[in-house]
Backbone as CSV, one residue per row, in Angstrom:
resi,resn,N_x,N_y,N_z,CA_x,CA_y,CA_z,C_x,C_y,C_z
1,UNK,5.812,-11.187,-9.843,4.598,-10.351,-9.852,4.427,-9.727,-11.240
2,UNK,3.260,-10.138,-11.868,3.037,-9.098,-13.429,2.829,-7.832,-13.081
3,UNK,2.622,-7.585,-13.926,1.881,-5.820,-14.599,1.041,-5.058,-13.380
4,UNK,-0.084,-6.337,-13.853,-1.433,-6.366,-13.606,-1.442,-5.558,-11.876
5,UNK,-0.686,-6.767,-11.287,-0.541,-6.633,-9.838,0.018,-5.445,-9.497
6,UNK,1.270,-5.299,-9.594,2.095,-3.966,-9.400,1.029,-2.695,-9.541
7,UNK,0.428,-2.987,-10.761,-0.403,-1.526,-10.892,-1.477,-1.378,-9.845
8,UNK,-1.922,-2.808,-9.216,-2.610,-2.691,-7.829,-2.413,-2.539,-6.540
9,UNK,-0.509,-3.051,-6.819,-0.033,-2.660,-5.570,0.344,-1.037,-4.758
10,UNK,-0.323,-0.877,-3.770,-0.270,0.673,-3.444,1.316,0.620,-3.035
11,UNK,2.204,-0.584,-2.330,3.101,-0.805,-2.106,4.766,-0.536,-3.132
12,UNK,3.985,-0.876,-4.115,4.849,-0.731,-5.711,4.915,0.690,-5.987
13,UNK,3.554,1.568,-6.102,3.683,2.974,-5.942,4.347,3.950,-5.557
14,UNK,3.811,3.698,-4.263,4.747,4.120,-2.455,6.658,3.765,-3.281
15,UNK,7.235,2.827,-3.627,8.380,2.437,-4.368,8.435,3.325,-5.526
16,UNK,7.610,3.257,-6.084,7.688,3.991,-7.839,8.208,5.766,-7.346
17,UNK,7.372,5.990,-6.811,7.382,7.997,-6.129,8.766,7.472,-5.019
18,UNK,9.146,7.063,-4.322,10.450,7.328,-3.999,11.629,7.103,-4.485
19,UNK,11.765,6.125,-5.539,12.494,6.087,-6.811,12.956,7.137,-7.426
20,UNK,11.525,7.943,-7.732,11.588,9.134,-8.470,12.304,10.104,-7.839
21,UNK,11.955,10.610,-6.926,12.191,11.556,-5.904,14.323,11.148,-5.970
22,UNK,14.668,10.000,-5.218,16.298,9.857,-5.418,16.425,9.937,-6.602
23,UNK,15.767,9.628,-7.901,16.486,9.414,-8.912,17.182,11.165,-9.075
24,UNK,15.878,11.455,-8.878,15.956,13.228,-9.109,17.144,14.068,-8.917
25,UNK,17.582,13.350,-7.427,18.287,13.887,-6.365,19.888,13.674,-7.053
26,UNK,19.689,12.642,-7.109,21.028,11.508,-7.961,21.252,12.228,-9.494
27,UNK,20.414,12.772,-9.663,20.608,12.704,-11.273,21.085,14.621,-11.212
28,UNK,20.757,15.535,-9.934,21.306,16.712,-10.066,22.410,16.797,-10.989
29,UNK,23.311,16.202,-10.354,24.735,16.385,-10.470,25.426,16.167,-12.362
30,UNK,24.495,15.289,-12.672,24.843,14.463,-14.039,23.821,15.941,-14.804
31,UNK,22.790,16.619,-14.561,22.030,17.838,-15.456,23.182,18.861,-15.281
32,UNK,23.825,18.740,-14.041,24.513,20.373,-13.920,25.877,20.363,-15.076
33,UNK,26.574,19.111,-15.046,27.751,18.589,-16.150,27.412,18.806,-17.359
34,UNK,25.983,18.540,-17.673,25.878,18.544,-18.971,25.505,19.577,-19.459
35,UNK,24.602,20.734,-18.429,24.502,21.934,-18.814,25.838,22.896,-18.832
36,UNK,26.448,22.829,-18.075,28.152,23.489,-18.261,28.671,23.024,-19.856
37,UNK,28.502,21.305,-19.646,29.834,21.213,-21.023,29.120,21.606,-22.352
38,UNK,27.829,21.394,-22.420,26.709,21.635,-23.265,27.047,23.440,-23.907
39,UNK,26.972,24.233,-23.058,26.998,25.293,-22.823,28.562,26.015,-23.427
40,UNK,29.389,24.901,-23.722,30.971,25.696,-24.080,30.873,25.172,-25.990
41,UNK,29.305,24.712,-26.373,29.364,24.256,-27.593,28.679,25.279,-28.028
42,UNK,29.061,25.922,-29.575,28.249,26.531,-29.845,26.610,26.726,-29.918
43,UNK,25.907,28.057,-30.467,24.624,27.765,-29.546,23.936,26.620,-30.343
44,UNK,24.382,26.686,-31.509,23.470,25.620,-32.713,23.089,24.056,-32.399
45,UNK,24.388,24.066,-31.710,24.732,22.496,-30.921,23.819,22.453,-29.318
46,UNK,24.115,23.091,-28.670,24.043,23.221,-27.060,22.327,22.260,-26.686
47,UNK,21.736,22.806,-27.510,20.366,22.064,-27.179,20.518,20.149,-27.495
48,UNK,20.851,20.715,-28.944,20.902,18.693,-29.568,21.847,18.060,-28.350
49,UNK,23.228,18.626,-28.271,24.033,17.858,-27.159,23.381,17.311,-25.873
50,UNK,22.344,18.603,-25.446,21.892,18.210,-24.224,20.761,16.822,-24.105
51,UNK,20.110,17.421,-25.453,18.838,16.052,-25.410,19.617,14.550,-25.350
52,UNK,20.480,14.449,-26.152,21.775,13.617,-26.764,22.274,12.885,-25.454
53,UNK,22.780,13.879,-24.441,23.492,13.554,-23.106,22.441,12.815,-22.343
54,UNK,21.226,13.205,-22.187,20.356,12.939,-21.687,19.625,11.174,-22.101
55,UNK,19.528,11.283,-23.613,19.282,10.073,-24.109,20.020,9.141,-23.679
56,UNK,21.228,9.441,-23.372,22.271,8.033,-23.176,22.033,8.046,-22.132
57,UNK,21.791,8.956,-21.332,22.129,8.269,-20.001,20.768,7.204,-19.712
58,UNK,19.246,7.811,-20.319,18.261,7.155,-20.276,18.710,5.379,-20.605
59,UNK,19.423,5.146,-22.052,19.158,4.324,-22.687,20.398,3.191,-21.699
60,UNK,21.645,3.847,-21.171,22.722,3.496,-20.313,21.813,2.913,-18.987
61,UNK,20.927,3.484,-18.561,20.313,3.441,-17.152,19.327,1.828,-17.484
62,UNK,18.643,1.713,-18.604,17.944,0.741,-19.261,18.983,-0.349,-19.413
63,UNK,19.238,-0.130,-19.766,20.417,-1.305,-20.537,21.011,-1.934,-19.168
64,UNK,21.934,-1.326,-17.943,21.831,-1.714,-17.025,21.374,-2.489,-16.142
65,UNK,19.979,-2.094,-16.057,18.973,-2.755,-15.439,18.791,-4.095,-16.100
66,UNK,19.024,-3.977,-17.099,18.744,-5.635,-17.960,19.968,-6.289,-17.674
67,UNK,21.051,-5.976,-17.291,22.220,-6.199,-16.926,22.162,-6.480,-15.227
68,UNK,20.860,-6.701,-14.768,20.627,-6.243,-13.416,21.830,-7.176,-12.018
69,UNK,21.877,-8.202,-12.681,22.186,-9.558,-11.980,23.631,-9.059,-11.911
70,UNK,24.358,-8.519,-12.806,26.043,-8.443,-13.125,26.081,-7.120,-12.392
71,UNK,25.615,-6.144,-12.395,25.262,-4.790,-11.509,25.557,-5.099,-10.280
72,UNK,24.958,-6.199,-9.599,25.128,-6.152,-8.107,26.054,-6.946,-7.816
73,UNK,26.778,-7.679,-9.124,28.622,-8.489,-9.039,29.301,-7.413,-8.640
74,UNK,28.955,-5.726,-8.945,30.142,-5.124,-8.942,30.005,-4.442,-7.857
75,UNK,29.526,-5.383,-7.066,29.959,-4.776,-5.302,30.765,-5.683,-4.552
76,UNK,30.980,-6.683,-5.135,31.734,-8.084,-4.544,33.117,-7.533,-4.631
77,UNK,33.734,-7.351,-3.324,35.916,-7.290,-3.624,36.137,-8.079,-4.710
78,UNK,37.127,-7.164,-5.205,37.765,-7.540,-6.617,39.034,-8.660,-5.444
79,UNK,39.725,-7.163,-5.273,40.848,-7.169,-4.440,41.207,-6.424,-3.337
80,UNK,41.877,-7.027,-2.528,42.331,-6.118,-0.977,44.105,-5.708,-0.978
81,UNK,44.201,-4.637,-0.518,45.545,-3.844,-0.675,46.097,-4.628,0.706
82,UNK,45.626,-4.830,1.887,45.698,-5.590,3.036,46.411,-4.362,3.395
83,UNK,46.272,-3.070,3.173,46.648,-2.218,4.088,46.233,-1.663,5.453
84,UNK,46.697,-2.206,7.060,46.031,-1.527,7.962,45.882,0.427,8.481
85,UNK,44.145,0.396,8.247,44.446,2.110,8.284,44.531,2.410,10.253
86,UNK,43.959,3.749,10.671,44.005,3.730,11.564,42.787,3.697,12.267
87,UNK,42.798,3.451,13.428,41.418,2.701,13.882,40.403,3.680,14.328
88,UNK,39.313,2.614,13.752,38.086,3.617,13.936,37.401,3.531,15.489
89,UNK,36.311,4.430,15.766,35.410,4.347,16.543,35.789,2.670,17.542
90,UNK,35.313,2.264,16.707,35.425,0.563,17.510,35.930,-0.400,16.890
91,UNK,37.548,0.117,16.603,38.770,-0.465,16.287,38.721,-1.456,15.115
92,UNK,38.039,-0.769,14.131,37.777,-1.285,12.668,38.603,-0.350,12.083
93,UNK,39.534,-0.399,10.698,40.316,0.330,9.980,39.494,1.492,9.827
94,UNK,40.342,2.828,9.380,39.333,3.526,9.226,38.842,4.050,7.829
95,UNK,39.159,3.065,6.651,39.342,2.962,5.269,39.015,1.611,4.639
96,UNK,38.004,1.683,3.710,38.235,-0.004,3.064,39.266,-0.135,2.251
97,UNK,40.185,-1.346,2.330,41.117,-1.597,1.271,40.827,-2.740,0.528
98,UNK,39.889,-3.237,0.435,39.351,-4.322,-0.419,38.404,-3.339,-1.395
99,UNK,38.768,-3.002,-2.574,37.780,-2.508,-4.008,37.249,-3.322,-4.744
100,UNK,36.034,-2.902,-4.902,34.930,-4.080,-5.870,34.755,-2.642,-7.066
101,UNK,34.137,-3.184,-8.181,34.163,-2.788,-8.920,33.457,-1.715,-9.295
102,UNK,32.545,-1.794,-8.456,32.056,0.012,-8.336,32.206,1.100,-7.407
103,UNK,33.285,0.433,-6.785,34.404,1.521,-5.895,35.541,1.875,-7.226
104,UNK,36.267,0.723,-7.729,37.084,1.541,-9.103,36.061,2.985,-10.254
105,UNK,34.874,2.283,-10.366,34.056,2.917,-11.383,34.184,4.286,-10.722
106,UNK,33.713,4.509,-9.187,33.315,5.441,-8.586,34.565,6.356,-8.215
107,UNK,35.883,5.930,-7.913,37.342,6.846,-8.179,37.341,7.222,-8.959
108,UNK,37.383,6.183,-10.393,37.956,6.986,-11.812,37.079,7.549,-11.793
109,UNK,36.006,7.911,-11.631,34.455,9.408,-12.010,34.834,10.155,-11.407
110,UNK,35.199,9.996,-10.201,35.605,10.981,-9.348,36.549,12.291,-9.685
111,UNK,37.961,11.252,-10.432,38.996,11.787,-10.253,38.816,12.539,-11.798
112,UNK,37.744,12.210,-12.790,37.498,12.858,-13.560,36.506,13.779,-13.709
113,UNK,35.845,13.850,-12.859,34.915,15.093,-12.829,36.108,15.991,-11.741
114,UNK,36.457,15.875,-10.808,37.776,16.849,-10.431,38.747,17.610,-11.347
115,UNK,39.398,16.489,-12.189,39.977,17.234,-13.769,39.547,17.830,-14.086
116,UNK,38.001,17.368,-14.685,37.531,18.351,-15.682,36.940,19.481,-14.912
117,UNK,36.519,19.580,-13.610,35.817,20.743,-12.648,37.094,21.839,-13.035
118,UNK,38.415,21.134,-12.084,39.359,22.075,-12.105,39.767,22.570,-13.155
119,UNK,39.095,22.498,-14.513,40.415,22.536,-15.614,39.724,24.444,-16.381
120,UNK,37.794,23.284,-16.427,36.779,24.571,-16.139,36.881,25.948,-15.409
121,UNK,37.352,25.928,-14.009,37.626,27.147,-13.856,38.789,27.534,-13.442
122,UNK,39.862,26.905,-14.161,40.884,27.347,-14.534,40.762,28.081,-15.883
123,UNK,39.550,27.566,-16.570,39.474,28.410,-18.088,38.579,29.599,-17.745
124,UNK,37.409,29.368,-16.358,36.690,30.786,-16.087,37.597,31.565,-15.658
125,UNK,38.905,31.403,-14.902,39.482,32.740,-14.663,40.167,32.734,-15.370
126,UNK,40.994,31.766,-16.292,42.211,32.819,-17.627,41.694,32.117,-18.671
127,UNK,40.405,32.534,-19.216,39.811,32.123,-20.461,41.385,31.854,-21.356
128,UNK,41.469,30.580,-22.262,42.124,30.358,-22.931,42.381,29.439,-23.798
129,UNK,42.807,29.231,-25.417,42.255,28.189,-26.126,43.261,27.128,-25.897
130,UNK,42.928,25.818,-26.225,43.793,24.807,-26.204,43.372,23.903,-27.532
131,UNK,44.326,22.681,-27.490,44.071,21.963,-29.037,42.777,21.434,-29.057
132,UNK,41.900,21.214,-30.094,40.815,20.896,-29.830,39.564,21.629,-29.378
133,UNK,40.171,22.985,-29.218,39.011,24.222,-29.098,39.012,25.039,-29.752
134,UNK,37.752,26.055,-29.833,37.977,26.782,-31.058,37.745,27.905,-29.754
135,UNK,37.746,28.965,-30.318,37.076,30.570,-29.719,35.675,31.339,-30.001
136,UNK,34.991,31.265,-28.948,33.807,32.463,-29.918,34.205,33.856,-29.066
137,UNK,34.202,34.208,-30.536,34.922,35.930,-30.670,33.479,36.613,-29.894
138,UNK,32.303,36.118,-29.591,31.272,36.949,-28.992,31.459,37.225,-27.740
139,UNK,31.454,35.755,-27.032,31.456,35.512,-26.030,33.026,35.700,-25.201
140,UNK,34.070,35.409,-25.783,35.540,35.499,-25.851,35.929,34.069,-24.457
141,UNK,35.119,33.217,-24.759,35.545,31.469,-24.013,35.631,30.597,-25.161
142,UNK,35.816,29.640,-24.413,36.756,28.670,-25.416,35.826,27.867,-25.641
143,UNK,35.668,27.123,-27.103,34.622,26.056,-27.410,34.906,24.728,-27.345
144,UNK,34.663,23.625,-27.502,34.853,22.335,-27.839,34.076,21.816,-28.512
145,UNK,34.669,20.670,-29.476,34.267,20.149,-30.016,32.911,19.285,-29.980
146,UNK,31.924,19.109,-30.485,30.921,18.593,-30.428,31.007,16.736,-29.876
147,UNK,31.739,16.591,-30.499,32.203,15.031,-30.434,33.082,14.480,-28.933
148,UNK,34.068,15.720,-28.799,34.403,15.520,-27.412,33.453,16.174,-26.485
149,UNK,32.418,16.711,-26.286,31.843,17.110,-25.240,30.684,15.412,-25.097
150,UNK,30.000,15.230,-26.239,29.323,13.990,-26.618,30.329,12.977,-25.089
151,UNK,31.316,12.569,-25.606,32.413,11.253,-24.951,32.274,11.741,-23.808
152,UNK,32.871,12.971,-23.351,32.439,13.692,-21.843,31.466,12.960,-21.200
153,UNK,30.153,13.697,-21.869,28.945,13.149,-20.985,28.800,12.092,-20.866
154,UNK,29.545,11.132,-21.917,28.921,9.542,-22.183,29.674,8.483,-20.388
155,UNK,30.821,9.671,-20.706,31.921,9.280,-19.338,30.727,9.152,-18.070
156,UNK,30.602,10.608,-18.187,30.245,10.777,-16.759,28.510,10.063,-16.715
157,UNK,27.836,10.164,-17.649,26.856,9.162,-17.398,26.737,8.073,-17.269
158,UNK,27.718,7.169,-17.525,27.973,5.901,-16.950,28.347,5.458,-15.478
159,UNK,28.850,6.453,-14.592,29.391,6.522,-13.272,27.878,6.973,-12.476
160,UNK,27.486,7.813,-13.193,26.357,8.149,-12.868,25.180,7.126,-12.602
161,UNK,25.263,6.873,-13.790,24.141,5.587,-14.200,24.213,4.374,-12.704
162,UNK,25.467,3.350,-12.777,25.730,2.676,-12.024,25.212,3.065,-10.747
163,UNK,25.808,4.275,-10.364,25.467,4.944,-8.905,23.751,4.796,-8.377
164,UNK,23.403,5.217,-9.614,21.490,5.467,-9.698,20.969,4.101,-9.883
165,UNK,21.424,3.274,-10.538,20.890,1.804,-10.469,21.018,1.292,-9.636
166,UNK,22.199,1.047,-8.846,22.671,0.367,-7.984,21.593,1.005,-6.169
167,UNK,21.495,2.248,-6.045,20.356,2.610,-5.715,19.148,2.058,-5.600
168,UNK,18.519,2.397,-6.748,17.437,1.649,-7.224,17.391,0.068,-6.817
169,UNK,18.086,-0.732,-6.753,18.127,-1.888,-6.367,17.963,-2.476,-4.881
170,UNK,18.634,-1.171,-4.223,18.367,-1.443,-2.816,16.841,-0.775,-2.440
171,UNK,16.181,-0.587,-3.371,15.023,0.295,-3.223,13.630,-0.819,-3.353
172,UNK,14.078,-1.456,-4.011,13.025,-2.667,-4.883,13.565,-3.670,-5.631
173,UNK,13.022,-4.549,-6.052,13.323,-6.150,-6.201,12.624,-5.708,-7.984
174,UNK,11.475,-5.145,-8.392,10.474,-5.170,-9.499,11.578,-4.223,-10.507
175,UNK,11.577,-5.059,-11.082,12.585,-3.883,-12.833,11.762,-3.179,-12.998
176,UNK,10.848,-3.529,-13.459,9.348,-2.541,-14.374,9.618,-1.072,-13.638
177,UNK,9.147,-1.203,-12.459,9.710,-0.302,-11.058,10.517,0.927,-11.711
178,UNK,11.792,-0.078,-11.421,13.207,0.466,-11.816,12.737,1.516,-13.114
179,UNK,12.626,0.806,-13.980,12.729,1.395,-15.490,11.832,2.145,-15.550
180,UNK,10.486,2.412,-14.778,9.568,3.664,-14.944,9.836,4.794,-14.197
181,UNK,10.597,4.697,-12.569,11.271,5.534,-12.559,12.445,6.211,-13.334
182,UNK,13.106,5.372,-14.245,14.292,5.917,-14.706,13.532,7.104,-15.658
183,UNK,12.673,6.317,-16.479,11.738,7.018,-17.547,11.521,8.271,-17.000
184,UNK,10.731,8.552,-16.166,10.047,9.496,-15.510,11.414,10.649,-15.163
185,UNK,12.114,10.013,-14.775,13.287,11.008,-13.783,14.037,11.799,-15.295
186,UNK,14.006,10.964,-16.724,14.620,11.224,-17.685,14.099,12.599,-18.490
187,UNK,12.750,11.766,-18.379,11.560,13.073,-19.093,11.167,14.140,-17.969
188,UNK,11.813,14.534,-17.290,11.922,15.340,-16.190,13.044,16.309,-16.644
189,UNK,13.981,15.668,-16.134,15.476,16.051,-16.647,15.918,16.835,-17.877
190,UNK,15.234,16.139,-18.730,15.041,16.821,-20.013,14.547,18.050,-20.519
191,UNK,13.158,18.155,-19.665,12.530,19.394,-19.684,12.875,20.316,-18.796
192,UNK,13.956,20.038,-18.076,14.442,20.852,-17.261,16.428,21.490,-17.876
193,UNK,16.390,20.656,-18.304,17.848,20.931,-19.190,18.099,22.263,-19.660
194,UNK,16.724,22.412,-20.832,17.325,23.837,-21.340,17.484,25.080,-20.325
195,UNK,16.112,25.005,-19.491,16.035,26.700,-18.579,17.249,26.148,-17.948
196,UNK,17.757,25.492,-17.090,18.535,25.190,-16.375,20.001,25.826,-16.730
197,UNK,20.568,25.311,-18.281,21.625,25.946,-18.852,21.215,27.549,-19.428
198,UNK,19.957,27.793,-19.571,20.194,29.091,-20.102,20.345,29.764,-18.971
199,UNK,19.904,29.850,-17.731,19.699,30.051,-16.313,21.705,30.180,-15.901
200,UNK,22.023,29.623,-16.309,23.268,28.922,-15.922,24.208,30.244,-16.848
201,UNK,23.651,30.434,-17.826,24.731,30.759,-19.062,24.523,32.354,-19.205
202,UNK,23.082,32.815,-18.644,22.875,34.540,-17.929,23.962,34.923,-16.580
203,UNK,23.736,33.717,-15.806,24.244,34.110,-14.476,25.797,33.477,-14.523
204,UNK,26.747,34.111,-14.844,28.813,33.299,-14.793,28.654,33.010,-13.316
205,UNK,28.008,33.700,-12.541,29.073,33.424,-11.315,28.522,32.304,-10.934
206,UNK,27.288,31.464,-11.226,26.617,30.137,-11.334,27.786,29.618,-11.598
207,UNK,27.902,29.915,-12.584,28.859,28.725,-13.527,29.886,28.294,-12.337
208,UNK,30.557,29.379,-12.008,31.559,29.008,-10.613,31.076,27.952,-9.500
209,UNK,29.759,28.733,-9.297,29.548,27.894,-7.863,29.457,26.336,-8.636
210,UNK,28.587,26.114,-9.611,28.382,24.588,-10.459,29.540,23.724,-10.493
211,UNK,30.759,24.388,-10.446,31.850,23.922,-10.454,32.487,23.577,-9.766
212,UNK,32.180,24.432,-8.463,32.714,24.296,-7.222,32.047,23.105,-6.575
213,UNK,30.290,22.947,-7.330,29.948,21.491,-6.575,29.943,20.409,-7.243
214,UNK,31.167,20.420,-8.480,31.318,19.247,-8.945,32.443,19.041,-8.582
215,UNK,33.362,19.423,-8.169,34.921,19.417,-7.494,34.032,18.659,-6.304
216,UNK,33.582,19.210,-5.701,32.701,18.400,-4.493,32.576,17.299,-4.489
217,UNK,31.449,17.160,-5.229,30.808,15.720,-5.825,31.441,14.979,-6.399
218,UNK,33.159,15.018,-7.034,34.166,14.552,-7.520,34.884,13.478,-6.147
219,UNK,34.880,14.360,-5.365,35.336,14.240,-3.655,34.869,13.249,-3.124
220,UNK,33.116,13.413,-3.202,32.447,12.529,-2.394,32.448,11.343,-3.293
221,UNK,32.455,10.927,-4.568,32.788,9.679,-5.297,33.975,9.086,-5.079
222,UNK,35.074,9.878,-5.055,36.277,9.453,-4.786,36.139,8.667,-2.929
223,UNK,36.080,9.476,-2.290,36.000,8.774,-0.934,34.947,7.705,-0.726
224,UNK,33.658,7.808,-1.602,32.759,6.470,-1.587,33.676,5.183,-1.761
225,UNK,34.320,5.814,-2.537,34.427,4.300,-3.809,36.049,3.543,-2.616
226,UNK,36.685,4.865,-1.608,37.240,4.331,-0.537,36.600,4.009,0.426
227,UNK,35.391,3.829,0.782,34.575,3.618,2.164,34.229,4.584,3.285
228,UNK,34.960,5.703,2.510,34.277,6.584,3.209,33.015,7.068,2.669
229,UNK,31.501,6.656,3.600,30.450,6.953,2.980,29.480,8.407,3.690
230,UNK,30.225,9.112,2.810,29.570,10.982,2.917,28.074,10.871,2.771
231,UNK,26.875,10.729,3.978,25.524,11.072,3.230,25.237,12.260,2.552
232,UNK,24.489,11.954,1.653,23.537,12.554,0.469,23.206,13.532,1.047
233,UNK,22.664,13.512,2.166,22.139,14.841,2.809,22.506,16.293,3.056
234,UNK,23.912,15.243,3.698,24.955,16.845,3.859,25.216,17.526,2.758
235,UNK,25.581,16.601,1.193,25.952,17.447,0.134,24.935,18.193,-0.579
236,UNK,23.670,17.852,-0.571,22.740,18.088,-0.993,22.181,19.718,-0.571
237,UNK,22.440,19.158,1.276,21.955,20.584,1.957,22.859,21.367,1.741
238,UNK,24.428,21.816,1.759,25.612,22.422,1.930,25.282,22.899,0.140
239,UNK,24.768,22.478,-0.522,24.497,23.054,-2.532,23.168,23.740,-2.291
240,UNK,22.071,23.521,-1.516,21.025,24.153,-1.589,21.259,25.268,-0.483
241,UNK,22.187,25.580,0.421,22.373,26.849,1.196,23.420,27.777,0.446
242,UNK,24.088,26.618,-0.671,25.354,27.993,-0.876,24.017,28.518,-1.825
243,UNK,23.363,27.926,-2.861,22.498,28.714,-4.066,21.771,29.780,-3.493
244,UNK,21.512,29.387,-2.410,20.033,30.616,-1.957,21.013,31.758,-1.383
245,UNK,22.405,31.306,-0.948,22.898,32.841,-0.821,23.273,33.565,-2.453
246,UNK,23.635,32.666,-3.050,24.001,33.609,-4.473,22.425,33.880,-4.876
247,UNK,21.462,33.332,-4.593,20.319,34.003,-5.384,20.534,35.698,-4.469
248,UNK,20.422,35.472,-3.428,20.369,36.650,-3.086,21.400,37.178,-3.119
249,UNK,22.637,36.957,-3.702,23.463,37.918,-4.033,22.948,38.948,-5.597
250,UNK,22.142,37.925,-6.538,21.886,38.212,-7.615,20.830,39.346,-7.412
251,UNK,20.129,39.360,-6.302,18.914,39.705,-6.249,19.257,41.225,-5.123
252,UNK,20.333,41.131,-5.356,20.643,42.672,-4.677,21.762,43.189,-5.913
253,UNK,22.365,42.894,-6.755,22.781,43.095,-7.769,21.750,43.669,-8.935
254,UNK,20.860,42.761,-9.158,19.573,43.554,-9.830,19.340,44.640,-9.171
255,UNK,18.898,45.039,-8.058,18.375,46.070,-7.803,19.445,47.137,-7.668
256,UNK,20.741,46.652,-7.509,21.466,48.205,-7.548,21.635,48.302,-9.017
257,UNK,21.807,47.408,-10.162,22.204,47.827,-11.303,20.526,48.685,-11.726
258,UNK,19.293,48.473,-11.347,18.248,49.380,-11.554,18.437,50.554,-10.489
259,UNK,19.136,50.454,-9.861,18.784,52.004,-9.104,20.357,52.572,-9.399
260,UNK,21.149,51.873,-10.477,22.212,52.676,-11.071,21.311,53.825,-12.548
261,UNK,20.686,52.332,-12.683,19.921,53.083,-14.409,19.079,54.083,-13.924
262,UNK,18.102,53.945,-13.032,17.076,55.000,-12.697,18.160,56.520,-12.368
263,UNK,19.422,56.449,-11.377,19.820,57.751,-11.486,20.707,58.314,-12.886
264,UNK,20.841,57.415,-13.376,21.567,57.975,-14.693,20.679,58.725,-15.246
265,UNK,19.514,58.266,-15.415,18.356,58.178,-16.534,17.955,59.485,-15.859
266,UNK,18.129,59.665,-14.326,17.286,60.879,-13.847,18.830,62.253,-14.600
267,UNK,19.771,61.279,-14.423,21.145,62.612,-14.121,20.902,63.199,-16.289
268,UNK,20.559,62.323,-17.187,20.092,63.087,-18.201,19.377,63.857,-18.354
């Protein structure tokens, strides 16, 4: 099917807007990483890194797709452990032990966004420098290097990427498709990057919960990539109920720190 058609098809559309919509969904997790690691670079850096993080993953997500045919090799068993687990529902193991190659992709992401989650707020509660970081004496947290935060994201946008393509594929057959959602979900993302981290970098105790749902989302990659398949839904809903209680934790915090100032202000 050309151009021409697609742009007539209401069918292709209907595809294009739900593309968007998962890409969105899919791509949370990869804005919240990059606004955290973004965020431990000084401020001069923090913006370029983010556009930077963002670009690759755009240009990673592209490149892919042209790669489209070898993408869906890496669901084929590599290899099987032939380990029997214990039986499921209707006496099927209750674990896959045959890994294809985007069950490996999807552990090692896993087990590295867990590292790096845990390592994060192990540094939010005993702020402390290590090799390869510097200190800002303002803020009194630890920095990193521009170059290793760069490799970071490049990591985790590739696990990412795969995840979101591989998606996309079960979504529609049309690349064009593919690649205008990616576009769209990118230039989205982007303009949402900065408020997002400055949003992020007013409020610490964000920073915690962000962390707490990448330890999560570390979890649910890791058990994908074993066959255990966690829907989207639950993690999605269980991150949008913890936020709305910390908004309103924030939002009773504002008002007592103003009705601290108003009696001071009266007690002068």
């Amino acid at each position: 099917m050309d151009i021409i058609s697609l742009l007539s098809d209401p069918t292709a559309w209907a595809a294009l807007v739900t593309l968007v919509v998962l890409e969105i969904v899919l791509g949370i997790d990869n804005l919240v990483f990059i606004a955290i690691l973004s965020n431990k670079l000084p401020e001069h850096q923090q913006a370029k890194a983010r556009r930077i993080g963002l670009m690759l993953a755009l240009v990673m997500r592209i490149a892919l797709l042209m790669l489209i045919g070898w993408i869906v090799t890496l669901q084929t068993p590599l290899f099987d452990l032939g380990i029997t687990g214990a039986p499921g529902e209707h006496g099927e193991p209750s674990f896959e032990t045959a890994f294809s190659g985007r069950d490996l992709i999807l552990v090692a992401g896993g087990l590295f966004l867990l590292w790096k989650a845990t390592k994060e707020i192990h540094h939010n509660m005993d702020p402390e420098v290590e090799s390869g970081e510097l200190l800002d004496q303002d803020k009194g947290v630890a920095q990193i290097a521009f170059g290793a935060a760069i490799a970071q994201i490049i990591a985790l946008d590739l696990v990412f990427s795969i995840d979101s393509i591989l998606t996309a594929v079960g979504m529609t057959d049309h690349v064009p498709i593919m690649v205008t959602a990616v576009v769209i979900t990118v230039g989205l993302m982007l303009i949402a990057a900065n408020p997002l981290a400055a949003f992020i970098e007013k409020n610490p105790t964000l920073v915690m919960l962000a962390l707490a749902f990448l330890v999560m989302i570390g979890l649910v990659l890791i058990a994908d990539g074993f066959g255990f398949h966690v829907p989207k839904g639950y993690v999605y809903a269980a991150m949008g109920f913890s936020v709305g209680v910390e908004l309103l934790n924030m939002v009773k915090r504002n008002r007592r720190n103003k009705t601290q100032a108003g009696v001071g202000e009266k007690a002068a």
